[in-house]
C-alpha positions in Angstrom: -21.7 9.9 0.3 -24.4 9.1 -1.9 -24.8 10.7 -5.5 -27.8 10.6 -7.6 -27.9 8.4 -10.4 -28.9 11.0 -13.4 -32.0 10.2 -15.8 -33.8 8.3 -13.1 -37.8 9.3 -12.5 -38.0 8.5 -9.2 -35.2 9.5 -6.8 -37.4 7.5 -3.7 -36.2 4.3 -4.9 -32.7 3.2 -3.5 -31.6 2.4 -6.5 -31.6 5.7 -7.9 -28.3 6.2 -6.3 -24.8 5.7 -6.5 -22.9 5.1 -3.1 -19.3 6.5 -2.8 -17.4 5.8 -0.1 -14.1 8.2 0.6 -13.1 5.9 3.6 -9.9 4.6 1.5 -8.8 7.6 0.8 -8.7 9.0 4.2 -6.8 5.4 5.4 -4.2 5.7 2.9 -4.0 9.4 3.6 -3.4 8.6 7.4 -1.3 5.7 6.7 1.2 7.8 4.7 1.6 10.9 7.4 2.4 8.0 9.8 4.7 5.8 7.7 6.7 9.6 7.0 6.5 10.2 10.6 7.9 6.6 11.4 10.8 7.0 9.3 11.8 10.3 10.4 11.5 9.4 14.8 13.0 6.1 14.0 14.8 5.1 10.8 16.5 1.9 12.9 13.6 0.2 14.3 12.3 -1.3 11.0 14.4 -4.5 9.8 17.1 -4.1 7.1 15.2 -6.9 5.4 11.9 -4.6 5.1 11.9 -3.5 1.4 8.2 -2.2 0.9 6.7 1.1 1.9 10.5 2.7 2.5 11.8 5.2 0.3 14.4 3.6 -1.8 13.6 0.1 -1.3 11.3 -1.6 -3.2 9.3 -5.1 -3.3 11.7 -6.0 -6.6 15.0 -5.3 -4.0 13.8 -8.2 -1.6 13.4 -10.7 -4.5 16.8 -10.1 -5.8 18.5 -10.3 -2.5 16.7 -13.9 -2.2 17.9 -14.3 -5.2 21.6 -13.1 -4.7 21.4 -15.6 -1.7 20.0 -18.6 -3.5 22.8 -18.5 -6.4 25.5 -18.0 -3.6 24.3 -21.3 -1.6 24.1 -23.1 -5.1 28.0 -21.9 -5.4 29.0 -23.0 -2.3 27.5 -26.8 -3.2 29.4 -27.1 -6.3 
């Protein structure tokens, strides 16, 4: 999409214009329907160790599973 720049004399130049693209939009748009769809046909084929882009889960769950693991391996070697 292309938008007019305003106070410019002459709108034949190129420059006179701002270009917007709405292609993002659209992805994300498309990318959520599917990621709803996904979850609802089949909850069980994503890995219990996915955390982002469920509902409920979160990147900040992962880390403090790693975490959880790491402290009990430093347990176990004591």
């Amino acid at each position: 999409m292309v938008i007019p720049k305003p106070g410019k004399p002459d709108y034949s130049v190129p420059k006179a214009y701002r270009m917007l693209s709405l292609l993002p939009t659209l992805s994300k748009t498309i990318e959520h329907v599917t990621l709803a769809r996904m979850t609802v046909f089949a909850p069980n084929c994503l890995s219990p160790l996915q955390f982002a882009c469920r509902k409920g889960y979160s990147p900040l769950d992962g880390v403090h599973l790693i975490l959880e693991e790491v402290l009990k391996a430093s347990d176990n070697k004591l």
